[in-house]
C-alpha positions in Angstrom: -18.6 58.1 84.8 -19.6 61.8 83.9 -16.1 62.8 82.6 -16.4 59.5 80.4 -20.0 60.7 78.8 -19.1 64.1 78.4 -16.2 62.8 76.9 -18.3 60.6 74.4 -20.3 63.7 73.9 -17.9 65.7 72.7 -16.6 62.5 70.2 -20.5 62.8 69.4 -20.8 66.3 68.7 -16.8 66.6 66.8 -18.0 63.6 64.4 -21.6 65.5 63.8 -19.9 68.8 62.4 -17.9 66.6 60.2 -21.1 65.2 59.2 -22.3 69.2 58.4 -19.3 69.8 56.7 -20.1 67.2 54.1 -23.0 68.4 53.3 -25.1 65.2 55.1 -28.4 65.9 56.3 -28.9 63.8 59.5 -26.3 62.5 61.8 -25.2 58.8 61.0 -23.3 57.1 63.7 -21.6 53.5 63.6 -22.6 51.8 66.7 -20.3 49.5 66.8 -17.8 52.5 67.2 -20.1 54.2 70.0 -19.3 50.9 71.8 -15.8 50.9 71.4 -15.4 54.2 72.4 -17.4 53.9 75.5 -15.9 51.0 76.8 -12.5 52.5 77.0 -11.3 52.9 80.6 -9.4 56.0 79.4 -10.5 59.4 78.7 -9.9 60.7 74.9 -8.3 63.6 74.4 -10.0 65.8 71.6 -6.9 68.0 71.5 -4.7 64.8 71.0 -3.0 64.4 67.4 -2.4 60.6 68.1 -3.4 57.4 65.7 -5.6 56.3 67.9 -7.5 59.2 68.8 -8.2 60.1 64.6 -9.1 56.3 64.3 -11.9 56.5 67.0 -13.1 59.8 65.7 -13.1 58.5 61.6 -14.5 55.5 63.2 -17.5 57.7 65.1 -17.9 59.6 61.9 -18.7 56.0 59.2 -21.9 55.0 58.4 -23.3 52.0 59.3 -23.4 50.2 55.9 -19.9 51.4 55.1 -18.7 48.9 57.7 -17.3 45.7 56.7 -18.4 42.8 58.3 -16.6 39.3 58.9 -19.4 37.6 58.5 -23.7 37.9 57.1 -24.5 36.9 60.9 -22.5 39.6 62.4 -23.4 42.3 59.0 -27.1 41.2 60.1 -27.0 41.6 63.6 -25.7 45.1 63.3 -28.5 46.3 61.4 -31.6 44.5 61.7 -32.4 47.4 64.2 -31.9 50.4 60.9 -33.9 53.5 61.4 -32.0 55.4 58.5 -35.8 56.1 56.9 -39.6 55.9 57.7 -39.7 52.0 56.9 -37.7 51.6 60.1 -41.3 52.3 62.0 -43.4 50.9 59.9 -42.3 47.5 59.0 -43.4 44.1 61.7 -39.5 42.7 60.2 -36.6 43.4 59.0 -36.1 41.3 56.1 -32.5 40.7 55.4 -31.8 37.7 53.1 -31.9 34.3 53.1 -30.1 31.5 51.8 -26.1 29.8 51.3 -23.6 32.6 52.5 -21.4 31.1 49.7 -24.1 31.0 46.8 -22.3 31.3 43.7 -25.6 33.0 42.3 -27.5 36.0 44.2 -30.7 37.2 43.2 -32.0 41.0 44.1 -35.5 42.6 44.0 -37.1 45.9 45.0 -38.1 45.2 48.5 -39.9 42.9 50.7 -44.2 42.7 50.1 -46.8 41.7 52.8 -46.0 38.3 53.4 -42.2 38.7 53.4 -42.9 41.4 55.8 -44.8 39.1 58.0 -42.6 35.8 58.1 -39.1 38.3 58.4 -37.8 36.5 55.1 -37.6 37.5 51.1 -39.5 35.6 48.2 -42.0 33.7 50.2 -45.4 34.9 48.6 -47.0 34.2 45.6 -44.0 35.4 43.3 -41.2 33.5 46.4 -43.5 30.4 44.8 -43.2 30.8 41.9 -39.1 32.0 41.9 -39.0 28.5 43.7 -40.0 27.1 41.0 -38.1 28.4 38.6 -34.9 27.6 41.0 -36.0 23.9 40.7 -36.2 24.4 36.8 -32.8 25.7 36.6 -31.8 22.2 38.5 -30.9 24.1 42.1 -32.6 24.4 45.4 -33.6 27.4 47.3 -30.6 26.4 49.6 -28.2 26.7 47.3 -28.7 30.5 46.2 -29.3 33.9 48.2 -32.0 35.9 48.1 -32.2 39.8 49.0 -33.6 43.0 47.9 -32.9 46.4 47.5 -34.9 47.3 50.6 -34.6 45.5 54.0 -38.0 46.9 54.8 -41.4 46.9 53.7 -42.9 50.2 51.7 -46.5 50.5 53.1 -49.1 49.0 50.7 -46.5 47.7 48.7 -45.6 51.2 47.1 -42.7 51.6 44.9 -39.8 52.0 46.7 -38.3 55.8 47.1 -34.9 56.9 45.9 -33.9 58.1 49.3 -34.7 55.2 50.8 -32.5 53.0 48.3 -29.9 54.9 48.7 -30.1 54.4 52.8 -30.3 51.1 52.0 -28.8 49.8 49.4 -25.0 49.8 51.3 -26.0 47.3 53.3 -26.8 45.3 50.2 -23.4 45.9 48.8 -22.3 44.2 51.8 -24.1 41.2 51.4 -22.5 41.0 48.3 -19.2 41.6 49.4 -19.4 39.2 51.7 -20.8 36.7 49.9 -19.0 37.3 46.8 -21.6 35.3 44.4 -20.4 34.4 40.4 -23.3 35.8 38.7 -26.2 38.4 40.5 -29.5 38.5 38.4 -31.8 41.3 39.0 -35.0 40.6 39.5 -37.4 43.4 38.0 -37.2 47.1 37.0 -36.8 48.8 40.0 -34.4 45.9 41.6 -32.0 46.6 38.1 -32.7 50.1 37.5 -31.3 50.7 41.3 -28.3 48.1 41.2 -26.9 49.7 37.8 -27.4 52.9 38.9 -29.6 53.5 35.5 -33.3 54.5 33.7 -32.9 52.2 31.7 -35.8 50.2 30.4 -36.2 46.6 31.7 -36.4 45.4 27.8 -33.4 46.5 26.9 -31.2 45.8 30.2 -32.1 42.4 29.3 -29.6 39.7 27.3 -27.2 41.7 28.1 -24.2 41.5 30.7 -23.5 43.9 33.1 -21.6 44.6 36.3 -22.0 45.2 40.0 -19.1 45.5 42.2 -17.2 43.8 39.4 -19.6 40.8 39.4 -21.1 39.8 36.0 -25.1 40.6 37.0 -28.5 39.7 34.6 -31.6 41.7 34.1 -35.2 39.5 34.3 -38.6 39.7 35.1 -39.8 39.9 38.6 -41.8 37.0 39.2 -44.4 39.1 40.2 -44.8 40.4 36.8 -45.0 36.8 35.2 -48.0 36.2 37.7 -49.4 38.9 36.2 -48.3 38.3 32.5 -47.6 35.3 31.4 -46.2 35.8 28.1 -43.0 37.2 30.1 -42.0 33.8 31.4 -40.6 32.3 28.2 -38.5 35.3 28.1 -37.3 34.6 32.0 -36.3 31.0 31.4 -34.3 32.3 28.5 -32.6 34.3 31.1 -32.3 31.8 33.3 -30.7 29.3 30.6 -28.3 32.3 30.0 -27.2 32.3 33.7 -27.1 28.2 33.6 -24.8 28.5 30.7 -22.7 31.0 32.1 -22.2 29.1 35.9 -21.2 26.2 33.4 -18.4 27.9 31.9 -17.1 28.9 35.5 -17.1 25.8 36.8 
């Protein structure tokens, strides 16, 4: 038993001064890989220039959201425990999505607020309401879409959410839409679009426009936050929304 954790140790320490090499900051570990290592019944020879013995190592040395999944169950499961950044220790749930693994339209935001926080599930506030409601309008039910955000995690007080922490984060949402593999994504707000095409862009004129993520034709609207807040903007959603109705038309 000694020989075999000193032996993970060492797989440990040789996958950490890769890490260094590339310049990463903290050490990030696939635990699915820990696992498999540690249940072999055979010591691993460091030295050894076999297959197997670079694939266990590679495998040691791949972030978590860089693995791909069979399945949202088993992609969830593997990191609903996440403690890449600060929200890790300050959120009551991890808020991963919700809704048909085989929706052929996914809609992001920023990151979960206080009730989403609470219940463990996006959208299910005020502005979850009210994006009901515009589901309905659009002649679909919550059931028949997914729903996720940038973040899995809640920013305290509902802050903005931090570039570092998107960037910890947001390969698990690439993921879910990998696995997924949804017709259209529509982006819900600035910070949602701003961080899933990778721009500064202003929300006014990232709308009416197609663009892409992961090769999958993605709208920019309104968060329904802001039309609780303004309603002027929700004339200007639904037009976005007809766009998207339009679109899953055509692709039928």
């Amino acid at each position: 038993m000694k020989d075999q954790q000193k032996n993970i140790h060492d797989l440990l320490c040789q996958a950490l001064n890769v890490q260094i090499e590339q310049g990463l900051g903290e050490m990030i570990i696939n635990p699915k890989a820990v696992k498999t290592a540690n249940d072999s019944k055979e010591h691993i020879d460091l030295t050894d220039k076999s297959e197997k013995t670079a694939n266990i190592i590679e495998s040691l040395d791949e972030p978590v959201g860089l693995t791909q999944y069979d399945s949202l169950e088993e992609h969830h499961k593997d990191i609903c425990q996440c403690q890449l950044c600060p929200l890790g220790k300050t959120r009551t749930n991890f808020v991963y999505g919700v809704g048909n693994p085989k929706a052929d339209l996914m809609f992001v935001g920023e990151a979960p607020g206080r009730d989403e926080d609470e219940q463990g599930e996006p959208f299910v506030g005020r502005a979850g309401r009210l994006l009901n409601d515009i589901i309905k309008a659009m002649k679909l039910k919550r059931e028949d879409i997914y729903i996720a955000n940038i973040l899995k995690c809640r920013p305290p007080n509902n802050r903005d959410p931090q570039p570092d922490e998107m960037e910890k984060c947001f390969p698990f949402l690439k993921e879910q839409i990998r696995l997924i593999k949804p017709k259209i994504i529509c982006a819900l707000g600035r910070i949602g679009a701003q961080a899933l095409l990778n721009t500064k862009t202003p929300l006014g004129k990232l709308r009416k426009e197609w663009h892409q993520v992961e090769g999958i034709p993605t709208l920019v609207t309104y968060h329904p936050a802001a039309l609780l807040r303004f309603q002027k903007y929700k004339k200007d959603t639904w037009e976005d929304m007809q766009l998207i109705m339009a679109e899953l038309e055509k692709m039928k």
